[in-house]
Residue, then its C-alpha position, 0 to 999 in steps of 0.5 A: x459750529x454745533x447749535x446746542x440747546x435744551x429745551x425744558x417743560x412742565x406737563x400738567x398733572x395727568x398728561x405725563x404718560x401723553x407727554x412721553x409718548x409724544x415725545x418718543x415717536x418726536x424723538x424717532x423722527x429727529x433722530x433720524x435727520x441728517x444734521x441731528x447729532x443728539x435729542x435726548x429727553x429726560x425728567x427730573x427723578x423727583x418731579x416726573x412732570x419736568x421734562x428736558x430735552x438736550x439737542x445738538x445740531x451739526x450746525x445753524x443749517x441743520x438745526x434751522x432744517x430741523x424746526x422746517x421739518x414736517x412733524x415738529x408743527x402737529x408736535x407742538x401743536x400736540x404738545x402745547x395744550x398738555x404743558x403749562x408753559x405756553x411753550x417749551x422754554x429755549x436755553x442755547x448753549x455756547x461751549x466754553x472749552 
C-alpha cells in the first residue's frame, strides 16, 4: 500500500526565501529516490509563510528508506531554526476510494 502524507510548517517572518531554497535542493534530492512517487511543496497564496508538503511513497519500505536517506538529517537540522514549530507537523493519509 502507498504511504502518503503532508507535512506542514510555518517559516518565521524573514526566512521564507532560506525556507524555499531549503526546500527545492530537498525536493531534488527525494524526487530522485526510487520509491518516491510525488514530493510537491507549496504555500498558501495568502500567507507566503505557510508551507505544505504532500508526498507518496511506493510503500512502508520506501517511505522508511526515505527518512534513512543522507540528506534529510542536515535538512531538518537546517530547517528546524527557521520555522516556528519545533518540527513540521505530520498528517498521514489513508485513501478512501
Amino acid at each position: 500500500m502507498k504511504k502518503t502524507l503532508y507535512a506542514e510548517f510555518t517559516a518565521r517572518e524573514g526566512t521564507e526565501e532560506e525556507v524555499t531554497r531549503l526546500l527545492r535542493d530537498y525536493a531534488r534530492n527525494v524526487r530522485t529516490e526510487e520509491g518516491n512517487l510525488a514530493f510537491d511543496v507549496y504555500t498558501r497564496t495568502t500567507h507566503p509563510r505557510a508551507f505544505w508538503i504532500f508526498e507518496v511513497y511506493r510503500d512502508e519500505d520506501a517511505f522508511r528508506a526515505h527518512l534513512g536517506a543522507p540528506y534529510g538529517g542536515p535538512f531538518n537540522a537546517a530547517l528546524a531554526p527557521l520555522i516556528e514549530e519545533d518540527a513540521s507537523v505530520l498528517t498521514f493519509l489513508d485513501p478512501v476510494a
